[in-house]
N, C-alpha and C positions, 0 to 999 in steps of 0.2 A: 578685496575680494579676488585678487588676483590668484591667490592660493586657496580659493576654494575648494579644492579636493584633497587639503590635510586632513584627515581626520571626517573627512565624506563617509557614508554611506552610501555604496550604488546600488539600484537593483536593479540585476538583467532579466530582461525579457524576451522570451522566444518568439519571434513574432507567427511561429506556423499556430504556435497551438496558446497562443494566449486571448483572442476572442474572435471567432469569425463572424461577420455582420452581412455576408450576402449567399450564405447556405452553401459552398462550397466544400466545407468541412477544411479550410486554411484558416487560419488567423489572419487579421490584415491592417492596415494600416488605421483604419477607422473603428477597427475593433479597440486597438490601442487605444485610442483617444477617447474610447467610450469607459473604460477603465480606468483610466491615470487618477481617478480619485480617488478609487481604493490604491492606487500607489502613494499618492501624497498622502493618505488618511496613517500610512505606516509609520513617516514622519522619516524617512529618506530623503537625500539630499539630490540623485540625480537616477537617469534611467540609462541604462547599455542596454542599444537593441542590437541583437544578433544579425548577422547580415540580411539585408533588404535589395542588395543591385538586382541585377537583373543577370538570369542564372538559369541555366539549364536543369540545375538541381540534382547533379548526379551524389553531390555533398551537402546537399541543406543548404544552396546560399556562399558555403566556402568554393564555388567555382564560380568568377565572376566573369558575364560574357559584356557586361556593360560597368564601369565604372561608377559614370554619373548621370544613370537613372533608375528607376523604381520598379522589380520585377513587376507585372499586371498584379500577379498575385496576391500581391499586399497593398498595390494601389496606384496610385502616381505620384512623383514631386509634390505635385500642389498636395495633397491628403499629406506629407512628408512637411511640408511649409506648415500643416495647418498643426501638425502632429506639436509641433517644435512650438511653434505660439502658442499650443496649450500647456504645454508641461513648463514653458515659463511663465505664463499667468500662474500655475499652481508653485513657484519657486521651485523647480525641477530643471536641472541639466541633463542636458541630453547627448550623450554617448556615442558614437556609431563605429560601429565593430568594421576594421580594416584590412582585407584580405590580400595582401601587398607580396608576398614570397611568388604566389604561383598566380596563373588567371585559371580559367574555363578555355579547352581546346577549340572552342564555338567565337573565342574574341576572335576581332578581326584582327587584334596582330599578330597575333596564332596563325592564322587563317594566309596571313600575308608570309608571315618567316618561314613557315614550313612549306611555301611554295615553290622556292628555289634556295641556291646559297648566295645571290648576289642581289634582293631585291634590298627596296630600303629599310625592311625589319629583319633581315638576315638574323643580324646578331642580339637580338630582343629577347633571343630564349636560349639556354643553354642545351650546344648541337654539340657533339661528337664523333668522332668517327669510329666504326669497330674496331675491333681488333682484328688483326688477321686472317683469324678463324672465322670470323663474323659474330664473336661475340660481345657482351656490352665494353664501351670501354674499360670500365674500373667493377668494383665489386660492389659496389652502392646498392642500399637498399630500401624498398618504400616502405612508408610509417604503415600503411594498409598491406601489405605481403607482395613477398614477390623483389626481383631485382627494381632499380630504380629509373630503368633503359626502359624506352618505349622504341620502337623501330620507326621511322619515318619511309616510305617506299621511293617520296620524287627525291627528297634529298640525298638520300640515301646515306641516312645517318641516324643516329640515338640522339633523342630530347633528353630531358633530364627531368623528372617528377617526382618530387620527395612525396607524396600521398597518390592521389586515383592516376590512373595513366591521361584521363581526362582533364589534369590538374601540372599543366607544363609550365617550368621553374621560369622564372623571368630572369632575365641575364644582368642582376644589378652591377657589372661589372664596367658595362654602356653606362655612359653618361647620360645619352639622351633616354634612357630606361628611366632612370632616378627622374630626370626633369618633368618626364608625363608623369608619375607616382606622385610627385610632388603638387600635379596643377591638380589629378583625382581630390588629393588633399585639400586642396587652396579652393575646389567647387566645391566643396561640405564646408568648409567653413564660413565662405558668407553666403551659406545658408543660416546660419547663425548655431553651427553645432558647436559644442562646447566641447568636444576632447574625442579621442579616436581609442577604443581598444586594438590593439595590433595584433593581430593572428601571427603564431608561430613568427614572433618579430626576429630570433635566432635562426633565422633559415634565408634570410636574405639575400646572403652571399655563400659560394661554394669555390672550394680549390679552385684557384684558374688551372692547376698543372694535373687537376681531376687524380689525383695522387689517391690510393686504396685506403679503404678505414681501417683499422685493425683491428682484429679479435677483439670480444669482449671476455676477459680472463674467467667472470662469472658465469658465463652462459654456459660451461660445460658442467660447472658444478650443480647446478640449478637453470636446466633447460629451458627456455621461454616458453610461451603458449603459441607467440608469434615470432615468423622471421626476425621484426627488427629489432630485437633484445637482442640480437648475436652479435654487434660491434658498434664500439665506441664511434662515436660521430664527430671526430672532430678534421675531418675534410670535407664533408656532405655539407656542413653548417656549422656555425661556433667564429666565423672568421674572422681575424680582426679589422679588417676593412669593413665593416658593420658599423664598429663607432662614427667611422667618418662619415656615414649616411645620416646613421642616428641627429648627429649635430647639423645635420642642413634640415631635416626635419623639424627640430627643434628650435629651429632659427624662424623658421616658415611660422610656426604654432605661436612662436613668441612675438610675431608683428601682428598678431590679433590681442583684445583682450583677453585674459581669463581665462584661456585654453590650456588645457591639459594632453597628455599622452600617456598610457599604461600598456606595459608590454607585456605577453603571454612567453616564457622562455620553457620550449620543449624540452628542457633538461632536467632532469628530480638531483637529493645528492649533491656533493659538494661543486659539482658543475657547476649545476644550477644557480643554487646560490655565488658562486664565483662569476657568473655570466650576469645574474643581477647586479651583483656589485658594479659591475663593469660600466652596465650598459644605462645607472642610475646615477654616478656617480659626478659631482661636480653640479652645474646648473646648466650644462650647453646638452645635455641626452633625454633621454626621457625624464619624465618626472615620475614615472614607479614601473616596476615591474610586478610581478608572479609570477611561479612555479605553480609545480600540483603537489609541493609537498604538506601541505595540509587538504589537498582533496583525494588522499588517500586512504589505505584504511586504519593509519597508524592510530593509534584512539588511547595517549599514556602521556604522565608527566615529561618524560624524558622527551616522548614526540615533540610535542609542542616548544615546550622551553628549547629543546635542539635546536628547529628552523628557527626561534625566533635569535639564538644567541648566534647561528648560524650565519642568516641576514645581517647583524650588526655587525658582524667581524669582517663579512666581503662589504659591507658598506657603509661606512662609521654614518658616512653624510647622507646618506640616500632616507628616501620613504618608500617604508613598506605595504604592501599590499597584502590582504590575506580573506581567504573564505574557503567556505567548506563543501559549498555545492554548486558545481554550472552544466551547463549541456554535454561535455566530455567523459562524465564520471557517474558511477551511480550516486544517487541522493544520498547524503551522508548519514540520518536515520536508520535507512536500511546495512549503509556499510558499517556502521559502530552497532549493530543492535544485539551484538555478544556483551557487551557490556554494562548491558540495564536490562532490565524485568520490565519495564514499562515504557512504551513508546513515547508518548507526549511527556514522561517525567525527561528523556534525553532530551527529544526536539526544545524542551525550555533550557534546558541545562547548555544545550548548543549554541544557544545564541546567547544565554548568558554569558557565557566563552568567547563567541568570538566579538563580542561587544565590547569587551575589557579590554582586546588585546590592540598595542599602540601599532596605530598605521591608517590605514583608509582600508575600510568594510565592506565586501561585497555578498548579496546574498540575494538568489536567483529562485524565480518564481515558484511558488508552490512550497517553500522552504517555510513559512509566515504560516503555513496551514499544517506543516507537518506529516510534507507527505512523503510515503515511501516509495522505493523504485517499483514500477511496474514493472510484472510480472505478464511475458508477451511468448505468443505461440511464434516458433521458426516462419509459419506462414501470415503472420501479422507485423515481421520488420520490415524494413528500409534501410538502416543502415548496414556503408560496406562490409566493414569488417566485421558487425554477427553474420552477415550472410556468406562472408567468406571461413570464418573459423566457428562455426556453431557447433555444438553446445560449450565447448570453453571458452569462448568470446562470445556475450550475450549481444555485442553492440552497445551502442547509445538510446535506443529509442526507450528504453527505459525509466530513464530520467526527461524524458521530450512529450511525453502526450501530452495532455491536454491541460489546462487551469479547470476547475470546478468552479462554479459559481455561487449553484445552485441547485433544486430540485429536481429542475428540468431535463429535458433528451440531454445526455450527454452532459450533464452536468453542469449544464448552461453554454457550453460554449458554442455550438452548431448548432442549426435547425438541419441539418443535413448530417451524411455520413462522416465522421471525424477523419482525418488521415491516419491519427494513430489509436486506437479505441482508449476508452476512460474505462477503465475497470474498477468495479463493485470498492475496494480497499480508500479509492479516490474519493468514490459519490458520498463514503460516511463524512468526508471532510471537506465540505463545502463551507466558502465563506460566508454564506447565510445562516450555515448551520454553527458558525463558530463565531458568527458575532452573538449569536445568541447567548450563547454557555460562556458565561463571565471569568472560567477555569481554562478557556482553551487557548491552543498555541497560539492563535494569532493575537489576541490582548496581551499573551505574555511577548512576542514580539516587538509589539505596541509600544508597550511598557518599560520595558528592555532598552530599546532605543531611546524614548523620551528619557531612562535613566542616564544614559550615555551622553546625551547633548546637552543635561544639564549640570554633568558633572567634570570641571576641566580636568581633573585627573586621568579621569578617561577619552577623555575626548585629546588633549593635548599633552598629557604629563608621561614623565620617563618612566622604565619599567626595571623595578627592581627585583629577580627570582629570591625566592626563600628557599631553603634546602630541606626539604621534608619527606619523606620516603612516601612510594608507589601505594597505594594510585591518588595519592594528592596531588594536583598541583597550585603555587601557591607566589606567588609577586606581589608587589606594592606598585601603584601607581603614586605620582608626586608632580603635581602641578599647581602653580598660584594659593600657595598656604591650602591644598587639601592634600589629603592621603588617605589614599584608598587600599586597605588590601583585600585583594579577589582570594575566595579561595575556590576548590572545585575536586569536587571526590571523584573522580574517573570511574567508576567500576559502580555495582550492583551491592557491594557490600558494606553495612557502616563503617566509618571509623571514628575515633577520638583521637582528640588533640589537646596538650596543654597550652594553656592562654593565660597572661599575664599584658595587664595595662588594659586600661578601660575599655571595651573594644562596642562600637554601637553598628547594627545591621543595619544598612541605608538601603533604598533602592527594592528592586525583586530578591527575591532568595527562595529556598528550595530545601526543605527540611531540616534547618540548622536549632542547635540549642547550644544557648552559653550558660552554665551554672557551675557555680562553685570549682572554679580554676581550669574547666573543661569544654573544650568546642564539640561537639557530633553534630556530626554530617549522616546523612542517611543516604538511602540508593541514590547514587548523581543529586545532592546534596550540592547548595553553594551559597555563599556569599558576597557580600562587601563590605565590609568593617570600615569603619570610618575612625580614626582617631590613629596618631604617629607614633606613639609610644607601646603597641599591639606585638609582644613576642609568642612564636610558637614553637614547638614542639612533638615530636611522637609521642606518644602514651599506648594504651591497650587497644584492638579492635572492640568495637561496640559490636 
């Protein structure tokens, strides 16, 4: 069991807006607890909850002003202890998202470094001195807008913040930085947490010689929306002294049982993947990374088959991660919904999709119901960056409101005001209302998943691509004497295919017919064929 998270299923869970239990309109830690059965009932292997420390909330949670305890908001430790002995009475591991690059300007080592330059946490946080002129030292810039200098007035010097100015870089360049990140660590774990998501795990380290990023050659051809599309980052972040962290980390994780690590790398693009490679590679680093290059809007054979030939070429050894939708991005529904005539015909087709695909499966609340980004007024967000770049930057809170439940106010989640409102598009999609209807996303879900767990080709077998023209796409999985081939119409349009060799549909599937030497697929149409001797071919649009 040590390797329990090959071929996992995680599902994350937003803890503001997944069930508030004391009318505050947050989600909380007991709210959680009161749920986990319709998690386990999904047939998931474990849970990633989004940050829970204790947080001023200028970021949701990614500004941490206490490492290891429990913002009120969501509860205490003990609700946290009691959270964790439920989700393993229901066979659930449990996850805890790690905010390790930056803190909260409200920590006390914040509070302590930026009071002088020679106290004991002086060098805790990356300081600098201006320039001449008094401007920032380098040209650095934040993922939220703006230079990546914040001014300090006692010290008289620039911090360094790769997101909020409220979110100052920690100096993993200190040794004694790494050793308190490492005990944060070692307190979650015997708590009996079973693996850590890593926040922006590629930002850990930056230039010691704060040396300038360079242009990004693209951004003039194709302007950004935001500041930081303008230059390549590889001084800000990317460092190769990361590895060496990586590996005391993983040294930590591995004198427990059973523990995992998956890393988040802010990089899309052959970075990216080259940075997974990296930082996956061998048995002393993590044990998986992810990119956002599938939670983007790429939605074609060539996407997919790309990242996935992509990942194996940066990392023959490594295990891959993949999913379509988390708190960062809009829901992937709403992002691909040029591509189907029918919403609930894609949301099935989507996790038929990412079910098949070889790696460990993540897929993030409300995805199981089918629901789309919400649609929010300028005066109903919270997060930074819509409030900074609105209307071409909608922000996150889109994909963040609420879980529906049910009938009820708000859709079961509050007895009180929501922080983020549930809009009308939400309430048709309640889990009441879709355990009812024996057609809907969440049975097919359901379904989907029991298909995957009980089939080793999918669940463990290697991924062979078939070469078949847009918008198919089409692999073999091959594990312990089965073989499976997926296949998957991309697009709103039928197509046909020639077939040769006995070919039997296992599992869920989505408008397919085999007759007389011919496969059709219909709008996002899919299978899984079952039998090894199955060749295909283009033939005419249906």
């Amino acid at each position: 069991m040590s390797d329990w998270w090959r071929g996992a299923i995680v599902y994350q869970i937003y803890p503001r807006s997944y069930q508030d239990t004391d009318g505050d309109g947050l989600g909380d830690l007991k709210g959680i607890i009161s749920r986990l059965d319709h998690v386990a009932s999904l047939g998931v292997d474990a849970i990633w909850l989004s940050p829970i420390a204790t947080s001023p909330m200028k970021d949701m949670g990614y500004d941490v002003s206490n490492y290891t305890d429990i913002d009120p908001l969501f509860g205490t430790v003990s609700d946290f202890d009691a959270l964790v002995d439920k989700a393993h009475g229901l066979g659930l591991k449990v996850i805890l998202d790690q905010v390790l690059s930056h803190t909260s300007d409200k920590h006390p080592w914040f509070g302590e470094s930026r009071a002088s330059r020679t106290n004991d946490r002086a060098d805790w946080y990356v300081w600098a001195d201006p320039k001449p002129d008094g401007t920032p030292p380098n040209n650095w810039l934040s993922v939220f807008g703006g230079p990546a200098w914040e001014w300090e007035p006692r010290r008289k010097q620039y911090y360094l913040h790769n997101f909020l100015n409220e979110q100052p870089d920690l100096n993993m360049h200190n040794p004694d930085v790494q050793d308190a990140i490492l005990d944060v660590m070692r307190f979650w774990l015997d708590r009996g947490v079973d693996g850590f998501r890593l926040d922006t795990v590629n930002y850990y380290f930056h230039d010691a010689a704060l040396r300038d990023n360079p242009a990004n050659p693209d951004a003039a051809k194709n302007p950004p929306r935001e500041t930081y599309g303008w230059q390549l980052y590889n001084r800000s972040k990317n460092q190769p002294e990361n590895i060496a962290f990586l590996q005391r980390m993983r040294a930590l994780t591995d004198s427990y049982d059973a523990r995992m690590m998956v890393g988040e790398v802010g990089d899309g693009g052959e970075s990216g993947m080259k940075i997974m490679g990296e930082y996956t590679r061998g048995t002393d680093r993590l044990h998986m990374c992810y990119n956002f290059e599938m939670l983007s809007p790429g939605f074609s054979a060539k996407h997919f088959r790309g990242a996935i030939e992509a990942y194996k070429a940066a990392a023959p050894d490594g295990w891959p991660s993949w999913s379509f939708s988390n708190h960062d991005v809009p829901r992937h529904v709403t992002r691909w919904a040029e591509h189907s005539a029918d919403h609930d015909a894609l949301a099935r087709q989507s996790v038929a999709l990412l079910m098949a695909f070889e790696g460990t499966i993540g897929i993030y609340q409300g995805e199981e119901l089918g629901l789309p980004e919400a649609e929010l007024e300028y005066s109903e967000l919270t997060d930074p960056p819509g409030l900074r770049f609105w209307p071409e930057v909608k922000g996150r809170d889109g994909c963040r409101t609420p879980m529906v439940w049910d009938d009820g106010a708000h859709g079961g989640f509050s007895t009180g005001t929501p922080w983020l409102p549930v809009k009308p598009p939400h309430l048709a999609r309640t889990v009441v209302a879709q355990e009812a209807a024996n057609d809907s996303v969440l049975h097919a879900y359901r379904d989907t998943i029991a298909f995957r767990k009980s089939a080793p080709a999918l669940h463990s077998g290697k991924t062979e691509f078939l070469n078949l023209p847009e918008p198919v796409l089409a692999f073999r999985r091959v594990a312990k004497g089965q073989a499976l081939t997926c296949l998957f119409n991309l697009s709103a349009t039928p197509v046909t295919l020639k077939i040769t060799g006995t070919a039997t549909p296992v599992g869920p599937s989505q408008d397919v017919t085999i007759a007389g030497g011919q496969l059709s697929l219909g709008a996002n149409g899919f299978a899984y064929l079952d039998g090894a001797g199955i060749t295909l071919a283009a033939a005419s649009n249906g």
